[in-house]
KEDODREN-27138 format. One record per residue: residue number from 1; chain; x, y, z of N, C-alpha, C in turn. Coordinates in nm, 4 decimals, padded with zeros to 6 digits. Layout:
// residues N
ATOM | nr | kette | n.xx | n.yy | n.zz | ca.xx | ca.yy | ca.zz | c.xx | c.yy | c.zz
ATOM | NUM | A | X | Y | Z | X | Y | Z | X | Y | Z .
...
END
This chain:
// residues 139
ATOM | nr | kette | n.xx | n.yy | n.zz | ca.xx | ca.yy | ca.zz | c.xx | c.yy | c.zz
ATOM | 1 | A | 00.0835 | -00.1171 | 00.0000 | 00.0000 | 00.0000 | 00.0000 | 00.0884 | 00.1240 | 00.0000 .
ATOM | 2 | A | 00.0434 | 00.2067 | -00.0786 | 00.1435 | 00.3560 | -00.0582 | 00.0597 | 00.4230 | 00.0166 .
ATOM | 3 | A | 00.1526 | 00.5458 | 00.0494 | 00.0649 | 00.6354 | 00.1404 | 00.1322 | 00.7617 | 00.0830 .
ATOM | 4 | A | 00.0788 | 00.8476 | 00.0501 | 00.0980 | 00.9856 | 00.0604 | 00.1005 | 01.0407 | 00.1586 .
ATOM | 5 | A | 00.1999 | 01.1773 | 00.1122 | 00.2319 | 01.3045 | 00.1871 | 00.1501 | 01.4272 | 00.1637 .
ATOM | 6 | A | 00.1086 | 01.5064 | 00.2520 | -00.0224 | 01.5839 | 00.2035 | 00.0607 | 01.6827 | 00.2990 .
ATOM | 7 | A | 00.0687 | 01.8028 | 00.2330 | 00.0651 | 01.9318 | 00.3130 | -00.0393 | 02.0150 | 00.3394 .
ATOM | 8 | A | -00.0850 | 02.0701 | 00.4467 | -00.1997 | 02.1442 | 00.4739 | -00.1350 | 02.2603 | 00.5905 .
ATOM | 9 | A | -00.1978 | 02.3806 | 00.5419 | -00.2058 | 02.4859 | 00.5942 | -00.3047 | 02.5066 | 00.6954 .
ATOM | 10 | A | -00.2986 | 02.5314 | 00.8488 | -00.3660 | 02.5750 | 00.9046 | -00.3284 | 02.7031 | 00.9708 .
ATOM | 11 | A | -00.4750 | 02.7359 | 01.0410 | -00.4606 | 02.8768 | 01.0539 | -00.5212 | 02.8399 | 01.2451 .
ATOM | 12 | A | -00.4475 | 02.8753 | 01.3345 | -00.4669 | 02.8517 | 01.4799 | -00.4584 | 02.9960 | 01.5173 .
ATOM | 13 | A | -00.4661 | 03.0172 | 01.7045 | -00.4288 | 03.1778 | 01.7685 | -00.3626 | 03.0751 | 01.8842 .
ATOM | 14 | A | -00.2480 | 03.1207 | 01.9012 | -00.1897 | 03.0494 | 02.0393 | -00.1662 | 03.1898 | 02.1225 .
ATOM | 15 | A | -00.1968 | 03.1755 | 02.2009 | -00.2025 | 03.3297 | 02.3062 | -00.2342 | 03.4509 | 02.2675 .
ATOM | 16 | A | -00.3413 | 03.4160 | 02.2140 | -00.3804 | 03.5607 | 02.1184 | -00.3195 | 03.6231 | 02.0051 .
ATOM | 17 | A | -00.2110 | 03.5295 | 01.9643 | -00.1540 | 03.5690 | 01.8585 | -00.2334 | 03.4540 | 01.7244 .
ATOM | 18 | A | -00.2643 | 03.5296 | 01.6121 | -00.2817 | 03.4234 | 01.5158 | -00.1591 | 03.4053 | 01.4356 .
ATOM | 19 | A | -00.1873 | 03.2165 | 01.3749 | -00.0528 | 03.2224 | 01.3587 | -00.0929 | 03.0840 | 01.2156 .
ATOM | 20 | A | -00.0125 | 03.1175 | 01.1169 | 00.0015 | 02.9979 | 01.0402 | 00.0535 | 02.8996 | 01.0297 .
ATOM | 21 | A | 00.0232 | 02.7763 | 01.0163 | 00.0823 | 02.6489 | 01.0581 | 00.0878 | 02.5660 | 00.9539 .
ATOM | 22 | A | 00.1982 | 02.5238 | 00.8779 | 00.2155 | 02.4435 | 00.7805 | 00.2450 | 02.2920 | 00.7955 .
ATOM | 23 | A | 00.1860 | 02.2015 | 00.8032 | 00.1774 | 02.0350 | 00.8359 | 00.2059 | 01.9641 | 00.7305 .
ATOM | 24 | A | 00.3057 | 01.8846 | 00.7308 | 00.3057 | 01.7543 | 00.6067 | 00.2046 | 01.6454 | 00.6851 .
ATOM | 25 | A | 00.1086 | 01.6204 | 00.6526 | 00.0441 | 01.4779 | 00.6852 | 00.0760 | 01.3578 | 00.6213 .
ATOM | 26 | A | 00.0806 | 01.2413 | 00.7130 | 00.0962 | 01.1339 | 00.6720 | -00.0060 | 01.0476 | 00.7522 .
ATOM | 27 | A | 00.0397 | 00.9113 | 00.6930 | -00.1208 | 00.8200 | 00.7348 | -00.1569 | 00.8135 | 00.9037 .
ATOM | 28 | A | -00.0194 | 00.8142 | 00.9858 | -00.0795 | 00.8120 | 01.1008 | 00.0302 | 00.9548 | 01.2047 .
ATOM | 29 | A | 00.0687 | 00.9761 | 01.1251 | 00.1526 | 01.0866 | 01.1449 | 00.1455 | 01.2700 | 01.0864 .
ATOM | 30 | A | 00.2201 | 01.3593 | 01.1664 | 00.2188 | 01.5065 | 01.1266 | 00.3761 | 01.5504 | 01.1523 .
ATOM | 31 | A | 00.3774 | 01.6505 | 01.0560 | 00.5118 | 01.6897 | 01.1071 | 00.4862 | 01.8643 | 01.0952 .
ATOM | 32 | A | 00.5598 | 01.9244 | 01.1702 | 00.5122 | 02.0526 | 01.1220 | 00.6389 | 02.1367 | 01.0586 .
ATOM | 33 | A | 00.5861 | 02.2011 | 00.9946 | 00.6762 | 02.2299 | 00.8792 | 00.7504 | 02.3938 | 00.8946 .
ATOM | 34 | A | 00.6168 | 02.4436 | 00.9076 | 00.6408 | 02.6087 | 00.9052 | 00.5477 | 02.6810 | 01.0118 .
ATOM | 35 | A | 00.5983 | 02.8109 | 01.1284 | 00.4787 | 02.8276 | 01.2078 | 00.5167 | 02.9549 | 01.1949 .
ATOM | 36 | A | 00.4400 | 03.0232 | 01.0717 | 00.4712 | 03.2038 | 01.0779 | 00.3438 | 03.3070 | 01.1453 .
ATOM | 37 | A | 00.3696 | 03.4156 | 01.1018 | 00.2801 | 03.4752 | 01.1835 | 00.2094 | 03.5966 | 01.0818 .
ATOM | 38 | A | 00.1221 | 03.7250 | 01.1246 | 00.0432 | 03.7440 | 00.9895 | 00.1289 | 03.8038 | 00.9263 .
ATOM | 39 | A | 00.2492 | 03.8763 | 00.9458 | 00.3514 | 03.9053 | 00.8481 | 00.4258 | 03.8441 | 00.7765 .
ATOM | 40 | A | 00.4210 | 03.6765 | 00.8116 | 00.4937 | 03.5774 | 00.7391 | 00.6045 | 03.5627 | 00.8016 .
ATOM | 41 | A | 00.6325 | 03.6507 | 00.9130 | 00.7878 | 03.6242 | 00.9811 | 00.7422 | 03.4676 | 01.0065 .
ATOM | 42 | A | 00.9158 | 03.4244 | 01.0339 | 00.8764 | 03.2832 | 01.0994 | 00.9090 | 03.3090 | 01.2576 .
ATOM | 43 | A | 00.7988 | 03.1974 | 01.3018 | 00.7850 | 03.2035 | 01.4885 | 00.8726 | 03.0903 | 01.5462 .
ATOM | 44 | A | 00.9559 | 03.1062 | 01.6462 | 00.9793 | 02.9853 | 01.7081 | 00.8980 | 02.9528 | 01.8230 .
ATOM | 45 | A | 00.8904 | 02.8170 | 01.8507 | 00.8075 | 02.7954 | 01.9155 | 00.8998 | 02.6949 | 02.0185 .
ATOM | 46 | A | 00.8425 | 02.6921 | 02.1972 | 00.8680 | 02.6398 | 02.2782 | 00.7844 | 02.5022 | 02.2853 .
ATOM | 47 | A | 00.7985 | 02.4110 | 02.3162 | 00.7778 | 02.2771 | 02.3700 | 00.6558 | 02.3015 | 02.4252 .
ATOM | 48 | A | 00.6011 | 02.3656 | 02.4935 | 00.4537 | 02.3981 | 02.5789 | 00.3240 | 02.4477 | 02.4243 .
ATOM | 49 | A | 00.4063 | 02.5661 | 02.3434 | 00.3168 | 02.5813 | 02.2302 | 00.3477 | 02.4828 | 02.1226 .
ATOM | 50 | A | 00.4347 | 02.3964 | 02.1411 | 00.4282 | 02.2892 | 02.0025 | 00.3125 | 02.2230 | 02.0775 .
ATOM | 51 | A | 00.3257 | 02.1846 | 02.1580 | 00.1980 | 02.1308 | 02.2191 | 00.0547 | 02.1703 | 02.2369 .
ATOM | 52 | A | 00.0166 | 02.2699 | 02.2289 | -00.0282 | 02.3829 | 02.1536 | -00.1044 | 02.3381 | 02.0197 .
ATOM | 53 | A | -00.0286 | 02.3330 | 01.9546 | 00.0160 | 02.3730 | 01.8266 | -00.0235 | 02.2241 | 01.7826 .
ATOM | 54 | A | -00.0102 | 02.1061 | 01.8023 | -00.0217 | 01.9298 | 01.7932 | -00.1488 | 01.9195 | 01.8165 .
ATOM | 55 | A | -00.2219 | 01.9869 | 01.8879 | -00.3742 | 01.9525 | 01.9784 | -00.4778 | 02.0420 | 01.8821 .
ATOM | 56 | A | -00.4341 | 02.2222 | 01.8496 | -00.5259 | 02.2619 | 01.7286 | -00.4979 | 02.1536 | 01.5800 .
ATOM | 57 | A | -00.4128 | 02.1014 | 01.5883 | -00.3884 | 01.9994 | 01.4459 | -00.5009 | 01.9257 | 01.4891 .
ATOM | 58 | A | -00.5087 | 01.8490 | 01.5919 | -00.5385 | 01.6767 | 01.5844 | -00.7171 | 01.7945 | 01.6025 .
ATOM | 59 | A | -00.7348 | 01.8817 | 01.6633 | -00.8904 | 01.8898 | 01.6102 | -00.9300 | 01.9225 | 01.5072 .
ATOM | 60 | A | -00.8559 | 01.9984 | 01.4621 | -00.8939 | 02.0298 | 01.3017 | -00.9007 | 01.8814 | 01.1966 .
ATOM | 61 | A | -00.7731 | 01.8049 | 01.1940 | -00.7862 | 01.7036 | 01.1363 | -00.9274 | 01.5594 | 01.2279 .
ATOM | 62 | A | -00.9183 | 01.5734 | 01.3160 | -01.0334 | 01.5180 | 01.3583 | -01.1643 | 01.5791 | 01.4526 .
ATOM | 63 | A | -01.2617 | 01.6774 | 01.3376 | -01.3695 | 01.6993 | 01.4170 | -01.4585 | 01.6983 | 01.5011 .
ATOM | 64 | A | -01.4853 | 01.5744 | 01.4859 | -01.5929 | 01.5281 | 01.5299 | -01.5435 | 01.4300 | 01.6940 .
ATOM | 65 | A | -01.6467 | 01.4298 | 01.7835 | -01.5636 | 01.3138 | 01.8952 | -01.6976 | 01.2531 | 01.9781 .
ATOM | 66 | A | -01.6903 | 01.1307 | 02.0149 | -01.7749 | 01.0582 | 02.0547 | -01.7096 | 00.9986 | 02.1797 .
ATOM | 67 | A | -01.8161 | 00.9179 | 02.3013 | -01.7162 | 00.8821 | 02.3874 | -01.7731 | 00.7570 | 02.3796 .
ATOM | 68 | A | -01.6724 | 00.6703 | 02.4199 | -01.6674 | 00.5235 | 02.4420 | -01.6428 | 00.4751 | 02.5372 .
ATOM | 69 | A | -01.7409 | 00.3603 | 02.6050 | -01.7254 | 00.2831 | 02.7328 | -01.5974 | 00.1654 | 02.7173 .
ATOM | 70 | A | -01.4890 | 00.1736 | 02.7465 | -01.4261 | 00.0503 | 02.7117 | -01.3306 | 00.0460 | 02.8696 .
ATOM | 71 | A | -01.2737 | -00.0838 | 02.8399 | -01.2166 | -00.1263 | 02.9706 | -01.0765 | -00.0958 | 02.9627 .
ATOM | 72 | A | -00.9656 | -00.0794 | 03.0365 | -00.8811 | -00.0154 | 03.1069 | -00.7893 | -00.1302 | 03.0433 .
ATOM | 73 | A | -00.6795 | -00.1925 | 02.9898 | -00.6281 | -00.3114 | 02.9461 | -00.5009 | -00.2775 | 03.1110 .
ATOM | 74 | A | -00.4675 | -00.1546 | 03.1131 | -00.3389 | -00.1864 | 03.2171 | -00.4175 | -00.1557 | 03.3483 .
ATOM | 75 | A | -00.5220 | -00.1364 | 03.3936 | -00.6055 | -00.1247 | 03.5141 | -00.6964 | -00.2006 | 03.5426 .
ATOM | 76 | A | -00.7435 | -00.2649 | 03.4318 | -00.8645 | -00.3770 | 03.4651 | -00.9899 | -00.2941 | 03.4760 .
ATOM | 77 | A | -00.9892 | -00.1461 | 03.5058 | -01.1210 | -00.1109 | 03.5211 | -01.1741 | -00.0308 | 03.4199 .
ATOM | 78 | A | -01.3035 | -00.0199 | 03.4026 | -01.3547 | 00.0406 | 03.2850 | -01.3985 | 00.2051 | 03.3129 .
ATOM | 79 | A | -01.3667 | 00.2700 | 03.1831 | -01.3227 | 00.4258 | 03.2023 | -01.4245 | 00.4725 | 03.0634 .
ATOM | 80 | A | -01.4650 | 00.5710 | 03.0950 | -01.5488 | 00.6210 | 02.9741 | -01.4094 | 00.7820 | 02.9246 .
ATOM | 81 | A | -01.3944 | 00.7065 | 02.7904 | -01.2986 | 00.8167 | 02.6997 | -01.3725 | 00.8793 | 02.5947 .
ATOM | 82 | A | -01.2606 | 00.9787 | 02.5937 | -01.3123 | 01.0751 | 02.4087 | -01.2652 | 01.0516 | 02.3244 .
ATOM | 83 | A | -01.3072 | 00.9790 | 02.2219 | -01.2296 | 00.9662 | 02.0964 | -01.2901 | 01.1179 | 01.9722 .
ATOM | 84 | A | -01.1826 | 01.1431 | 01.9294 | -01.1578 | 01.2476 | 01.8576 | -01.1261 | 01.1610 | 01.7080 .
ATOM | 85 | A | -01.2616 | 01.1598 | 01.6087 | -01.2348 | 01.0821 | 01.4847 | -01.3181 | 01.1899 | 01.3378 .
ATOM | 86 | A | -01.2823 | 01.1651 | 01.2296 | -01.3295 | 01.1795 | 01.1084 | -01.4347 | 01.1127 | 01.0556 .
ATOM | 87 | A | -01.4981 | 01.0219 | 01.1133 | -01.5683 | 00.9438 | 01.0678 | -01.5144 | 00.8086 | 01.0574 .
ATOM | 88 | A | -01.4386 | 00.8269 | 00.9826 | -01.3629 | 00.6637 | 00.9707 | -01.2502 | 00.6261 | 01.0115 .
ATOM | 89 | A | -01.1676 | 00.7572 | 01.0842 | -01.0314 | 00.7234 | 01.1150 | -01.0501 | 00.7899 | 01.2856 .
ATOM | 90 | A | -00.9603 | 00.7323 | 01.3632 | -00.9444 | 00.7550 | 01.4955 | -00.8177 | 00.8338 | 01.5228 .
ATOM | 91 | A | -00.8827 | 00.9632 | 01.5155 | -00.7469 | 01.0152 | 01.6200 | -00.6668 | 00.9915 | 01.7554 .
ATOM | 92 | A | -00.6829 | 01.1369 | 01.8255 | -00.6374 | 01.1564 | 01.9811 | -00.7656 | 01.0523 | 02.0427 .
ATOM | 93 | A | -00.7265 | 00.9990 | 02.1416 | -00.8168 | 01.0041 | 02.2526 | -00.7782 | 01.0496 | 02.4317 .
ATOM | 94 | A | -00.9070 | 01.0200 | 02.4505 | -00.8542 | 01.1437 | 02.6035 | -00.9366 | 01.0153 | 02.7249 .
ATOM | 95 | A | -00.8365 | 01.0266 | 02.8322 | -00.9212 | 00.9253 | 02.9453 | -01.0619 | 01.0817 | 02.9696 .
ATOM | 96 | A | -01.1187 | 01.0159 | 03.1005 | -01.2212 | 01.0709 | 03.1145 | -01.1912 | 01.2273 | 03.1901 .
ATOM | 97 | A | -01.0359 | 01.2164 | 03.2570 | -00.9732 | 01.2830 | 03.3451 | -00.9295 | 01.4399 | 03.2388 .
ATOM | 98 | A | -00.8973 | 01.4040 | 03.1316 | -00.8885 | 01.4892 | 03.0535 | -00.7202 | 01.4436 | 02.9549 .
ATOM | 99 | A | -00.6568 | 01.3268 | 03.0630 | -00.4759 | 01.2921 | 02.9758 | -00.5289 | 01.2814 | 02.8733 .
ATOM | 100 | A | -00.4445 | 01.2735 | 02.7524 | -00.4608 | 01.1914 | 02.6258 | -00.3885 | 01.0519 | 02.5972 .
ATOM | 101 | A | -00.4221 | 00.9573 | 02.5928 | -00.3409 | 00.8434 | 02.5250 | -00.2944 | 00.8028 | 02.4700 .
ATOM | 102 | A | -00.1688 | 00.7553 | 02.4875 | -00.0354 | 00.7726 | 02.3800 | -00.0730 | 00.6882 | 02.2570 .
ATOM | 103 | A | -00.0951 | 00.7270 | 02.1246 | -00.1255 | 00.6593 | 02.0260 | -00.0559 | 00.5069 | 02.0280 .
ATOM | 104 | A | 00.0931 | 00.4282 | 02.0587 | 00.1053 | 00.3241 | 02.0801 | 00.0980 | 00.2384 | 02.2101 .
ATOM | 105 | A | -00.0306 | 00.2549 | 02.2763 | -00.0634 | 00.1992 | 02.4414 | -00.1538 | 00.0925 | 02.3876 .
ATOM | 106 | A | -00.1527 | 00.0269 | 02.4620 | -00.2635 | -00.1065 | 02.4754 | -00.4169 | -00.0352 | 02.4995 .
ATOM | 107 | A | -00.4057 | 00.0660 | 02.5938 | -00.5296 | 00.1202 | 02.6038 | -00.6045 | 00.1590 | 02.4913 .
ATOM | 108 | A | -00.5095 | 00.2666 | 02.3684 | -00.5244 | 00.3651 | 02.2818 | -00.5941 | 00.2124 | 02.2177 .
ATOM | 109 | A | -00.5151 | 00.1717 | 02.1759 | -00.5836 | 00.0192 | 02.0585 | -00.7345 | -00.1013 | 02.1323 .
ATOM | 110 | A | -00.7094 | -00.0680 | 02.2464 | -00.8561 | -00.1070 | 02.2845 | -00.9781 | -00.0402 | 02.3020 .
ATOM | 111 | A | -00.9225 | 00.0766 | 02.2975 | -01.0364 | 00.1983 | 02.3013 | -01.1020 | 00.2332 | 02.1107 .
ATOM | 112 | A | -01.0012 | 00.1984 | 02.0556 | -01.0398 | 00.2189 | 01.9143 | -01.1277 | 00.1302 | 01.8788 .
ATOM | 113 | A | -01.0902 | -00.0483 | 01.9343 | -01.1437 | -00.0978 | 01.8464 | -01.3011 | -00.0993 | 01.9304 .
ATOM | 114 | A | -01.3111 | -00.0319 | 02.0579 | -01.4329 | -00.0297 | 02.0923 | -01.5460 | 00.1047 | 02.0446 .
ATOM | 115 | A | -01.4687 | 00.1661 | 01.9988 | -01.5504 | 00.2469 | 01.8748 | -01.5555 | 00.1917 | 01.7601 .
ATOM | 116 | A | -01.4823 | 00.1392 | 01.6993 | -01.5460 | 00.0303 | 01.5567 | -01.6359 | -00.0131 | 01.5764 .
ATOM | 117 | A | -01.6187 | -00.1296 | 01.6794 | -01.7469 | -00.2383 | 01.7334 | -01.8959 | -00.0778 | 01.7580 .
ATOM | 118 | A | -01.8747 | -00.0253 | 01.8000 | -01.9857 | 00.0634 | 01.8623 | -02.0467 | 00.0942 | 01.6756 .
ATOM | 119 | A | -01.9571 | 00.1861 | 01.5848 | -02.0016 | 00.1809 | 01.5179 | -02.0371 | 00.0905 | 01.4471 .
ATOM | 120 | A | -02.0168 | -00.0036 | 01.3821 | -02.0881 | -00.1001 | 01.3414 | -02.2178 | -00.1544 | 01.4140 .
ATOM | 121 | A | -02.2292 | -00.1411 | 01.5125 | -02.3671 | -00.1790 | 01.5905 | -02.4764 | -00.0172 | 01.5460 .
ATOM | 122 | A | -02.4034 | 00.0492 | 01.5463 | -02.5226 | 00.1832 | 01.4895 | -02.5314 | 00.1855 | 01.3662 .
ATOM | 123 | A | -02.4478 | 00.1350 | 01.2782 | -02.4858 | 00.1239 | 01.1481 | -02.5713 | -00.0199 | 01.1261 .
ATOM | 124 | A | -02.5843 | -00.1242 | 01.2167 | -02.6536 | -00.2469 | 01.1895 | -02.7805 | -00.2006 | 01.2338 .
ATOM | 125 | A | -02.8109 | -00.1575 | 01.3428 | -02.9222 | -00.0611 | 01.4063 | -03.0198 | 00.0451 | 01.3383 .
ATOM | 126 | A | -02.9562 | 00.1206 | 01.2522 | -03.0016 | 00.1953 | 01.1560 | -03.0487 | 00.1382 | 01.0151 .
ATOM | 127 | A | -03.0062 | 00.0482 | 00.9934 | -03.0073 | 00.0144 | 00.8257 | -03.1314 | -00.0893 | 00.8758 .
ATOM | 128 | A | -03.1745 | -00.1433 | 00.9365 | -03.1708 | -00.2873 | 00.9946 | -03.3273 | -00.2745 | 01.0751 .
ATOM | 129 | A | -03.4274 | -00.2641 | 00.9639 | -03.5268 | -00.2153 | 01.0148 | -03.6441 | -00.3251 | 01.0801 .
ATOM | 130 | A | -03.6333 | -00.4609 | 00.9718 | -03.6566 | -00.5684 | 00.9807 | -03.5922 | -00.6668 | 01.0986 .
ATOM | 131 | A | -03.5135 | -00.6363 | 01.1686 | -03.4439 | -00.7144 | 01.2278 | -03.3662 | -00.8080 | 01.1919 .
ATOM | 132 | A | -03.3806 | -00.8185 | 01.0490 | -03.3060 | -00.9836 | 01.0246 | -03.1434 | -00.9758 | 01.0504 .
ATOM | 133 | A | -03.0608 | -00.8894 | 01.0820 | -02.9249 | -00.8791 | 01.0867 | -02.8896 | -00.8919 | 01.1957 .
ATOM | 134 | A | -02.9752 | -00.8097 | 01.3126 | -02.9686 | -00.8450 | 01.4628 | -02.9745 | -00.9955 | 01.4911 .
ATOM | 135 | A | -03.0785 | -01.0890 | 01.4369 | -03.1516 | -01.2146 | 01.4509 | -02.9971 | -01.3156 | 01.3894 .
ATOM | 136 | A | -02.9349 | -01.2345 | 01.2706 | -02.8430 | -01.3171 | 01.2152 | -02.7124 | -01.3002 | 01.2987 .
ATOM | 137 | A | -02.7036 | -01.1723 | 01.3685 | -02.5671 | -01.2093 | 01.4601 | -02.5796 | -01.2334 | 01.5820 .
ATOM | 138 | A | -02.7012 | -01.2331 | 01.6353 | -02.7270 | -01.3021 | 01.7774 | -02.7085 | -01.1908 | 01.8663 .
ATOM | 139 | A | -02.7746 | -01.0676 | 01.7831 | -02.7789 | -00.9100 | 01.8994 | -02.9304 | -00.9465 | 01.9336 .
END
């Protein structure tokens, strides 16, 4: 499979300053490229506003966010999170506390696939007026 490189321009305000933000995207990755300001100077940026700066990305690239009941894989206990997705792809997610979860955790990958499973049950739910799909998977 190939994957492309996509550059996108965004436009954020980090402390009241607005500021332009140039991103190479990749399939599960960002890099940022350029962070000028409305004169086009270029800005440097500290570790606190790249961070900043990573979090207006991941909402812009993922709008929309739903939360999911799933269970804890390194706690055993079950935590209601935010997943931050496009529809079909899963961004950031956030425990209920407000952390975010490190995209390669056991948690992050059990929390995803419990939004798949969720969606697919609302799309079987919706389409599925007759019941026969519920009846055929034993919902």
């Amino acid at each position: 499979m190939k994957t492309f490189n996509i550059v996108r321009t965004f436009f954020i305000d980090l402390d009241g300053e607005p500021l332009k933000v140039e991103a190479e995207i990749r399939h599960a990755a960002y890099t940022i490229l350029h962070v000028t300001d409305h004169d086009g100077c270029t800005v440097f940026v500290d570790a606190d506003n790249l961070d900043e700066i990573e979090r207006a990305i991941d909402r812009a690239l993922y709008p929309e966010t739903v939360s999911v009941n799933a269970a804890d894989p390194e706690s055993g206990l079950s935590d209601t999170f935010t997943v931050h997705h496009d529809g079909d792809n899963v961004g950031p997610i956030f425990r209920s506390g407000g952390s975010q979860i490190p995209y390669s955790s056991p948690v992050y990958t059990e929390v995803a696939e419990c939004f798949a499973i969720d969606r697919r049950w609302a799309m079987v739910e919706e389409s599925d007026v007759q019941g026969y799909a519920r009846r055929a998977y034993g919902w």
